[in-house]
Phi, psi and omega in degrees: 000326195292305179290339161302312178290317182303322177310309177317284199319321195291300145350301193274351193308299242279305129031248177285016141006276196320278155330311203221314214304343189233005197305329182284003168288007196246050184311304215276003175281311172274013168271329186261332145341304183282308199303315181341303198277004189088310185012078182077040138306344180277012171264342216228108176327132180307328213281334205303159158314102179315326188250031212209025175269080169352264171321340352123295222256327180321299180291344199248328175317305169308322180294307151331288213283352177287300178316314150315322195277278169333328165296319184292307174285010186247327196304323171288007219251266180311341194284294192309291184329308185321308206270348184253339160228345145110160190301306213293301182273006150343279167331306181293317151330295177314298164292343174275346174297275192304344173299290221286335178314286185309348187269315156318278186299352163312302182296355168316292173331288166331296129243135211310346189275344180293296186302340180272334170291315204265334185284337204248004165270344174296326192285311199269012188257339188298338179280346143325315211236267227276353190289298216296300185288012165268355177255027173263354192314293138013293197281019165197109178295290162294023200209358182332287185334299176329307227257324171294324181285297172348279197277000184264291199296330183268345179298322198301286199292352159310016179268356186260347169284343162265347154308312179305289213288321168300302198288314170283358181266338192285316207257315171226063164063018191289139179270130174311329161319309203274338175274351180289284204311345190267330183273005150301290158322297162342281191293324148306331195263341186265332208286301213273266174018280197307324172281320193279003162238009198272150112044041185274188194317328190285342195243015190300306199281354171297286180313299171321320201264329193272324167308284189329309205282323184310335182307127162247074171334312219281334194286342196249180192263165199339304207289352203233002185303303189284324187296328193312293195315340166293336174279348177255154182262144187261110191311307177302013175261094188268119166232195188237153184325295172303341181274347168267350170286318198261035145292139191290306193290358162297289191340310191293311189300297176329302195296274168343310210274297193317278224311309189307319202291297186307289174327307186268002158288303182325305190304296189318332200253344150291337190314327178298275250282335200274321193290344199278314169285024207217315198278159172283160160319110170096343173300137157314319183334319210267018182258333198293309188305318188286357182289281247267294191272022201224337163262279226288320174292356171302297203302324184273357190285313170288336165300309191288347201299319179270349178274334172272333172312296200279316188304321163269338161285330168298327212247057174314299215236008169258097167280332168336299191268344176307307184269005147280349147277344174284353169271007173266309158321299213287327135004293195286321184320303168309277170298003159285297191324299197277018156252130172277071189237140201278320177325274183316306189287051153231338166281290173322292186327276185327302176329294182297309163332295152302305184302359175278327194288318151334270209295007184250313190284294197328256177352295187282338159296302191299317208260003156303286233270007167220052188205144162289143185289339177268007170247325187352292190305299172312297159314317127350293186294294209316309176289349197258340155327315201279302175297344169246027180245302142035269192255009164284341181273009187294309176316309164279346157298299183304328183267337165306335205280298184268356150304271191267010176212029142083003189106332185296124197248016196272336174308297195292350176268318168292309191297336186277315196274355145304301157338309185291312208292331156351279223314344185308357195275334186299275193314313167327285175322317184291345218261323172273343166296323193273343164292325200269358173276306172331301182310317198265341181257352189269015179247010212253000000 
C-alpha cells in the first residue's frame, strides 16, 4: 500500500512539475503578453517605433533577470523551511504565495507595479515546488535518477504553460484577467492534494535510513565499489550542515552550476534580441525562432527525460562522467550560438532544450543521492543562493552589450562559453578523487 501511495505522489509531483515549478523559463512568451498589455510603455518616447523601445525592452530584461535572481536566492528561503517543517507544508506554503502572485499579476495591466510583484512572486515561489518534490526522490532508492529526472525535466517543460496561456490570449481572445484567474484556481486545486502527499517532517530520519541501507556495492564495478562510500555520506554519522558545504565536490558542483546558470539566464533572456541582430530588417525569422524556441524548450524537457534517466542511472556512482557530459553539450551549445546563422541558432535551441534539463537532473540526483533528506533543502538554498548572485550579473551584460559593442552579442557569448569550458576542473577533479579513494581502501 505504502508504494501504491509513493506512486500516487509521485504522479501528482510530476503533475504540477509541470503546471507551476519552471514557469518563469517560458519569459520570452510572457515577454510578448506584457508588450501586448503595454507593460512600462510609459518608458517609450510617444514619436517611438511600438514595437521597437529600448527602455522598454531593458526593463522587462531587468525584470527577468531580478525574477531568476529571486528564484535562486529564495531556494534557500524554502530549503531552510524544507528542513524545519518538513516538505508536505513547505509545499503548501508555496502554493497560496503563488495563488496570491497570479492574482497580483491579473492586475499588471492596471499598473506596472503590479507586474513586477506578481511576475517575480511567480519566480520566487518556484523553489517551493521543485526543492519539496525532490524529496519523493528519496522514497525509491533504487529509482532515485528516475524519479529526480522526472521532475527535473516537467521543471523544464513548465516553461511551456506561458506559451499555452500565449497561444490562447493571441488566438481566442481570452483577456490576461481571466487566464491568470483561471490558471490560479488551476494551481490551487492540483497544489494543495499534491503538498499533502509529499513527504512530512515525521517521516525524514525513516526516509534516510531506508536510501543508506538500499546501497548496494555488488551493483557497481570492482575498481569503484568501495571508493563510492567515501563519496557518500554515512547516515549513522550526524553531521552539520556546514561540513558537507565545505566539501570540495559540493563546492566544485555549486560552482560548475552558477557558471551554467549564468550562460543559460543570459541565453533565455537575450534570445529575441540575439536573433534580431542575425536576421534581415523586416525579415519574419525571428518570430519564427521565438515560435521554435518557445515549443521546443517545453519540449526539449520531455525529450531529455529517457536521456537524463539512463544516463544517471548507468554512470549511478560515476559523477565524473555525467557532468562531462553536460560540459561537452554545453561547449557545443556555445559555440552553435556564436555563429551567425539562423541554421545554428535553430540548432543551438535544440541543444539547449536538452542540455538545461541535463544539468538541473545532473546536479540534483548528486545532492539526492550523496546528502542526507533532512539537510537536503538547505544545501539546495546554499548553492542555489551562488546561483542567483550569478545571474544578477545578466543585466549588466546585456546593457554592456548594447553600450559598448554596438548590439553585438558575440564578445559576451564567446566570453561565457569560454567560462563553462573552464568548468572541466569538475569531472576531473570528481575521476581523481574517486581513484585515489580507491587506491587508498584497496591498501587499506
Amino acid at each position: 500500500m505504502g508504494n501504491f501511495r509513493d506512486g500516487i505522489a509521485v504522479l501528482f509531483g510530476c503533475v504540477f512539475a509541470f503546471l507551476v515549478s519552471g514557469v518563469i523559463y517560458g519569459y520570452n512568451a510572457l515577454f510578448k503578453i506584457m508588450i501586448s498589455e503595454k507593460a512600462f510603455s510609459s518608458l517609450c518616447p510617444p514619436d517611438g517605433p511600438p514595437n521597437d523601445c529600448q527602455p522598454q525592452i531593458l526593463r522587462l530584461n531587468l525584470l527577468f533577470t531580478v525574477s531568476i535572481s529571486s528564484l535562486f536566492g529564495c531556494v534557500i528561503v524554502f530549503g531552510w523551511l524544507m528542513d524545519r517543517v518538513g516538505a508536505r507544508l513547505t509545499m503548501a506554503f508555496a502554493v497560496v504565495l503563488f495563488a496570491a502572485g497570479t492574482a497580483l499579476a491579473s492586475l499588471g495591466p492596471a499598473n506596472d507595479a503590479f507586474w513586477y510583484v506578481g511576475v517575480v512572486t511567480w519566480a520566487f515561489t518556484s523553489p517551493g515546488f521543485f526543492t519539496t518534490s525532490l524529496s519523493l526522490s528519496k522514497l525509491f532508492p533504487d529509482h532515485s535518477a528516475v524519479v529526480t529526472t522526472l521532475i527535473i525535466c516537467l521543471f523544464d517543460a513548465s516553461s511551456g504553460v506561458f506559451f499555452i496561456l500565449q497561444l490562447l490570449y493571441d488566438n481566442l481572445n481570452i483577456s490576461w484577467q481571466h487566464l491568470c484567474w483561471g490558471y490560479g484556481v488551476l494551481v490551487v486545486v492540483v497544489g494543495i492534494p499534491t503538498a499533502f502527499m509529499l513527504p512530512g517532517k515525521d517521516n525524514v530520519e525513516s526516509i534516510d535510513a531506508k536510501y543508506d541501507g538500499s546501497r548496494d556495492p555488488s551493483d557497481e564495478p570492482d575498481d569503484f565499489a568501495d571508493a563510492d562510500d567515501l563519496l557518500l555520506p554515512d547516515i549513522d554519522e550526524v553531521r552539520s550542515l556546514w561540513s558537507y558545504v565545505f566539501e570540495p565536490k559540493y563546492i566544485l558542483a555549486a560552482i560548475f552550476m552558477a557558471v551554467f546558470s549564468l550562460k543559460n539566464a543570459f541565453y533565455i533572456g537575450t534570445l529575441g534580441q540575439q536573433i534580431a541582430r542575425i536576421v534581415p530588417e523586416g525579415d519574419n525569422d525571428e518570430d519564427l525562432v521565438n515560435l521554435v524556441f518557445n515549443a521546443v524548450f517545453p519540449a526539449g524537457g520531455l525529450v531529455s527525460i529517457p536521456i537524463s534517466a539512463l544516463l544517471l542511472s548507468f554512470n549511478r556512482q560515476r559523477d565524473y562522467n555525467i557532468f562531462g557530459f553536460v560540459l561537452l553539450l554545453g561547449i557545443a551549445h556555445g559555440i552553435l550560438n556564436l555563429l551567425p546563422y539562423l541554421s545554428t541558432q535553430y540548432a543551438a535551441i535544440g541543444v539547449f532544450a536538452i542540455l538545461r534539463s541535463l544539468k538541473w537532473s545532473a546536479f540534483s540526483e548528486f545532492i539526492v543521492k550523496h546528502y542526507p533528506l533532512r539537510l537536503m533543502g538547505s544545501l539546495f538554498g546554499i548553492s542555489n543562493l551562488l546561483f542567483g548572485c550569478f545571474t544578477l550579473l545578466v543585466y549588466p551584460i546585456t546593457v554592456a552589450t548594447e553600450e559598448l559593442n554596438a548590439g553585438s552579442f558575440f564578445c559576451a557569448n564567446l566570453v561565457l562559453t569560454v567560462l563553462e569550458g573552464c568548468m572541466i576542473i569538475m569531472p576531473i577533479f570528481l575521476l581523481r578523487w574517486q581513484c585515489l579513494a580507491g587506491r587508498e581502501l584497496q591498501q587499506l
